[in-house]
C-alpha positions in Angstrom: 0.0 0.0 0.0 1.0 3.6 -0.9 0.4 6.8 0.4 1.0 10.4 -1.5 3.0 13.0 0.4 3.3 16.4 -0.8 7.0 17.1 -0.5 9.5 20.4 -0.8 12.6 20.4 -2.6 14.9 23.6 -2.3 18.2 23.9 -4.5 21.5 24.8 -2.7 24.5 25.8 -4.2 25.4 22.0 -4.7 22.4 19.8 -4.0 18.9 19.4 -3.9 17.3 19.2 -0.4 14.0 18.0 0.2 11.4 17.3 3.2 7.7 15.8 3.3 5.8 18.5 6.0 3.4 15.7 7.3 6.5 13.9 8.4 8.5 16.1 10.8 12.2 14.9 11.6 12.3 13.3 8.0 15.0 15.4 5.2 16.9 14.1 2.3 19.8 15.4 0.0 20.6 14.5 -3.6 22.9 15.9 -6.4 20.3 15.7 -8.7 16.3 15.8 -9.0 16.1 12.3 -9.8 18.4 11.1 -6.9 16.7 13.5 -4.6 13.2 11.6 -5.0 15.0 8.4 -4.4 16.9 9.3 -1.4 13.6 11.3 0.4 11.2 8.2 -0.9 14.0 5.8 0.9 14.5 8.3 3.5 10.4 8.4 4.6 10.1 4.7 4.2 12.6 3.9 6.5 11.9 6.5 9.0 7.7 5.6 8.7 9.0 2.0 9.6 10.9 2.9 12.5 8.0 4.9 14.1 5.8 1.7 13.5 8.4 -0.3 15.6 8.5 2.6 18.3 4.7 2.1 18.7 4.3 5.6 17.0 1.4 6.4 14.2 2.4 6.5 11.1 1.4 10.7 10.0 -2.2 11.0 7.9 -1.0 12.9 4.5 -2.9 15.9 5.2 -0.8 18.8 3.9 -2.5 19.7 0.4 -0.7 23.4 0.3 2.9 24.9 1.2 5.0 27.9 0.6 7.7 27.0 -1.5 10.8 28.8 -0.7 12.6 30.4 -3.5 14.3 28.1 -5.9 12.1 25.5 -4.6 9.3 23.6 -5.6 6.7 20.9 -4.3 5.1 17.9 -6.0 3.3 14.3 -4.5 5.3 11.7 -3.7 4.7 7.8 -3.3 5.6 5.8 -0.6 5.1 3.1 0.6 4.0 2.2 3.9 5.3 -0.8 6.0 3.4 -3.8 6.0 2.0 -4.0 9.3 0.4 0.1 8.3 -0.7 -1.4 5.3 -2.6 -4.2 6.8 -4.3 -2.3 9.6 -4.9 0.9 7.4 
């Protein structure tokens, strides 16, 4: 099972950066736009996972709207959810 996050990417001088606002405590880097949606897709996975085995809810996707910061943008982003989320969702 998947869920859509809306996501924030903002460019630095070097790299991509990118976070999902539903999940706080949950950032990514990448050199480049595709790596960046790899590394914050792997990055929420892992981190949604590890509040599942802390006994922690996984966050409802309930941002629909952000401000982007300049040289930034937003877009929806997969994920999938760990199994056990999955099964009780």
């Amino acid at each position: 099972m998947t869920r859509r996050y809306l996501v924030v990417y903002e460019s630095g001088p070097t790299n991509l950066s990118g976070f999902a606002p539903d999940v706080p405590g949950c950032a990514s880097t990448g050199s480049s736009l595709e790596e960046m949606r790899k590394n914050l897709r792997e990055a929420l996975e892992f981190h949604l996972e590890g509040l599942l085995l802390d006994g922690q809810p996984i966050p409802a996707a309930t941002t629909h709207m952000v401000e982007v910061p300049d040289q930034g943008f937003a877009e929806w982003l997969d994920v999938t959810l760990p199994v056990r989320e999955a099964v009780s969702a």
